[in-house]
VMD Tcl script that draws the C-alpha trace (Angstrom):
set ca {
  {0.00 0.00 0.00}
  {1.50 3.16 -0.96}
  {2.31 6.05 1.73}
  {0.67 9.64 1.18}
  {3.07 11.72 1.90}
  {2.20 14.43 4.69}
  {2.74 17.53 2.72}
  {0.20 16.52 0.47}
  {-2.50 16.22 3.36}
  {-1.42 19.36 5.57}
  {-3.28 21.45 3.13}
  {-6.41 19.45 3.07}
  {-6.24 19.05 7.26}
  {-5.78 22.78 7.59}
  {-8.71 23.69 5.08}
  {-11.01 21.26 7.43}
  {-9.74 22.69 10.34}
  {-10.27 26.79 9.32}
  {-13.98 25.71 7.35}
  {-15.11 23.89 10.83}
  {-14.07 26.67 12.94}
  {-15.49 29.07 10.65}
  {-19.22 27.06 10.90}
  {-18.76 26.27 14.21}
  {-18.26 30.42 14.50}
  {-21.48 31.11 12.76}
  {-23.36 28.69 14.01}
  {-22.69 30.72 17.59}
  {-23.38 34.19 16.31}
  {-26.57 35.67 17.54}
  {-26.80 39.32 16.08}
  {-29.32 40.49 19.17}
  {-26.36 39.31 21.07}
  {-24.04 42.26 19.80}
  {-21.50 43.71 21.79}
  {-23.25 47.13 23.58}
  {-20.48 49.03 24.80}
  {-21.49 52.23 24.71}
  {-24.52 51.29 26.95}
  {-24.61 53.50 30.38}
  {-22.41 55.11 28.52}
  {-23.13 59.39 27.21}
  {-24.55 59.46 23.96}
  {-21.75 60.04 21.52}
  {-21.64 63.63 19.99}
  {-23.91 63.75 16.64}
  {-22.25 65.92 13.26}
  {-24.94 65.19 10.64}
  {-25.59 67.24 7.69}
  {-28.92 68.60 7.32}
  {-31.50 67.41 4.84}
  {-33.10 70.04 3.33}
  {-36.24 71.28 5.33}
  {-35.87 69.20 8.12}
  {-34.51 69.86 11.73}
  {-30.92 68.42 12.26}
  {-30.61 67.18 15.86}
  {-28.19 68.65 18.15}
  {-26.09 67.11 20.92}
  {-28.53 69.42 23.36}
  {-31.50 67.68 22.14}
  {-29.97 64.60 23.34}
  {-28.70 65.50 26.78}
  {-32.20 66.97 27.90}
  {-34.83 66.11 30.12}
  {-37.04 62.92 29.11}
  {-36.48 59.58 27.21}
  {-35.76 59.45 23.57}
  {-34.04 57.91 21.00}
  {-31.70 57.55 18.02}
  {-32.76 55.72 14.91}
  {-29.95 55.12 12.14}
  {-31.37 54.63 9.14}
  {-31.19 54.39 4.94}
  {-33.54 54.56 2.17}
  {-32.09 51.47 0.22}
  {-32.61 49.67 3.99}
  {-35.47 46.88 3.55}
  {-35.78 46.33 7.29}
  {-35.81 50.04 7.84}
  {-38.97 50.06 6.09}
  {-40.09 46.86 7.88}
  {-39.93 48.77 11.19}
  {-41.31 52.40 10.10}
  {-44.93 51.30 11.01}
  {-43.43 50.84 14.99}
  {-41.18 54.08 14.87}
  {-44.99 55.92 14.02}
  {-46.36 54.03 16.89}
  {-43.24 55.67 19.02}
  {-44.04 59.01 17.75}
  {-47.50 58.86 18.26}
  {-47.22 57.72 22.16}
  {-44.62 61.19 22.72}
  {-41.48 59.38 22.08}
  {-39.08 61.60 20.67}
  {-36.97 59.89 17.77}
  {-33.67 61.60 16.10}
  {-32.65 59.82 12.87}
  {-29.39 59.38 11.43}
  {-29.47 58.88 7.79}
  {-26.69 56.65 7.27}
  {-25.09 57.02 3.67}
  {-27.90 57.94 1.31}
  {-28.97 60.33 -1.24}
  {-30.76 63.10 0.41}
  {-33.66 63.13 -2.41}
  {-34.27 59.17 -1.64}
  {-34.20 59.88 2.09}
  {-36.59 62.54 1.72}
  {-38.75 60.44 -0.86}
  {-38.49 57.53 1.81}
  {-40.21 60.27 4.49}
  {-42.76 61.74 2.71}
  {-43.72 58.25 1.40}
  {-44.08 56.54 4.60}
  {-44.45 59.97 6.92}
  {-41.91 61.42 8.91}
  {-41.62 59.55 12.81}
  {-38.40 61.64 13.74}
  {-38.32 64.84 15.15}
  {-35.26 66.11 13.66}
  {-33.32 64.21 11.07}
  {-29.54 64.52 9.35}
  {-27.50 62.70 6.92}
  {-24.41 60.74 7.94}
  {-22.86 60.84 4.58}
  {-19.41 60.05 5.44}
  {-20.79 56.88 7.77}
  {-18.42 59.08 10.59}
  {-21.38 59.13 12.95}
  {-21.86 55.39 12.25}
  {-18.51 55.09 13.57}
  {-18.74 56.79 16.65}
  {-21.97 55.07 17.58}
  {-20.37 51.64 17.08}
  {-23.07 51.19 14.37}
  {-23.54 47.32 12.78}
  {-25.61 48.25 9.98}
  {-29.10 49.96 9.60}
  {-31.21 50.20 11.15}
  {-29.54 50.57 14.80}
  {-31.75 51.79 17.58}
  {-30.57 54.04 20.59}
  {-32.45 54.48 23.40}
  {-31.18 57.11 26.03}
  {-32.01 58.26 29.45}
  {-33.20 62.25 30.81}
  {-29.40 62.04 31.73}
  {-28.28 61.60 27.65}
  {-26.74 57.88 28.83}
  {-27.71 55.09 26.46}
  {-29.45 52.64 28.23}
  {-30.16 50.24 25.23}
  {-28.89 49.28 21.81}
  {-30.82 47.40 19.49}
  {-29.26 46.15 16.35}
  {-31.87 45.74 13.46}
  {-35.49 46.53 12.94}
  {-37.95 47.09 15.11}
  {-40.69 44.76 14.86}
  {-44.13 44.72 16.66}
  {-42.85 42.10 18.90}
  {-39.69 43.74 19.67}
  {-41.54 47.12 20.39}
  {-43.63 45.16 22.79}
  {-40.50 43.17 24.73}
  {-37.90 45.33 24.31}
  {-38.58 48.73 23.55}
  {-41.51 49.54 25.64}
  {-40.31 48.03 28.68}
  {-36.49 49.60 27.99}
  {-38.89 53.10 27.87}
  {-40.21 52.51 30.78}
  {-37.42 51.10 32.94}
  {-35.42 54.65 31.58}
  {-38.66 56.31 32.50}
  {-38.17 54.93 36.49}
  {-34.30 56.16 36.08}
  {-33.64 51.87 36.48}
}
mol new
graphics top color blue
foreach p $ca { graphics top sphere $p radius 0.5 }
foreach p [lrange $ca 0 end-1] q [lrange $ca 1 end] { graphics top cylinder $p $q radius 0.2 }
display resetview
């Protein structure tokens, strides 16, 4: 029986080795499970462009009295427009939202708005993704939530559905709401 000789193996062992670690790797991955550093953290500093007609949020408007949050967001974003419907239902129980248009066109973004209404209550364009940066940001859309004292007190990578609005959001509101 002939011998196969090692160096002609090594290269198949190693390429089983790296593909198993690399399934074994994504079978582990649970993107609701993404690192939140910058939670009880302050909010990081906001430099957004404006979009034309709209309020730009400051860094005051995030350091003030009350609950609200930080919505990055796209036009070319699918699950951004999945979760519109529950940023509307924010808006419409006083929940101030401040959008951060991550990388778009400003006519789509404002096409995006006027089709599907308008939930924030001042909105600028991250053009540069620098914001994106800053805020640790995934991908869109990424959801902020921060405290009367302009600490984050949640992150929440993707969109927001009606079940995450109901077990997440809300009660993150209202734990904020306490000061908890």
């Amino acid at each position: 029986m002939a011998r196969i000789p090692l160096l002609m193996v090594l290269p198949l062992l190693l390429f089983l080795g790296l593909a198993g670690l690399f399934v074994f790797g994504l079978g582990r991955s649970d993107p609701g499970n993404m690192p939140a550093a910058l939670v009880g953290q302050p909010a990081p500093q906001l430099a957004l462009d404006p979009l034309e007609g709209m309020l730009t949020p400051k860094d005051a408007d995030l350091r003030g009295p009350g609950v609200k949050i930080v919505n990055f967001w796209a036009s070319w974003c699918v699950p951004c427009r999945v979760e519109h419907p529950n940023l509307m239902t924010l808006k419409a129980i006083g929940i101030p939202i401040y959008g951060v248009n991550y990388k778009d066109e400003a006519a789509n973004a404002l096409n995006f708005l006027a089709e599907l209404d308008n939930p924030y209550v001042a909105t600028g364009q991250d053009l540069a993704g620098r914001n994106a940066v800053n805020w640790g940001i995934f991908g869109v859309p990424e959801t902020f939530l921060i405290d009367g004292n302009g600490r984050i007190t949640l992150r929440f990578p993707g969109p927001i559905t009606g079940r995450v609005l109901s077990e997440t959001i809300l009660p993150a509101i209202e734990a904020a709401e306490r000061g908890n």
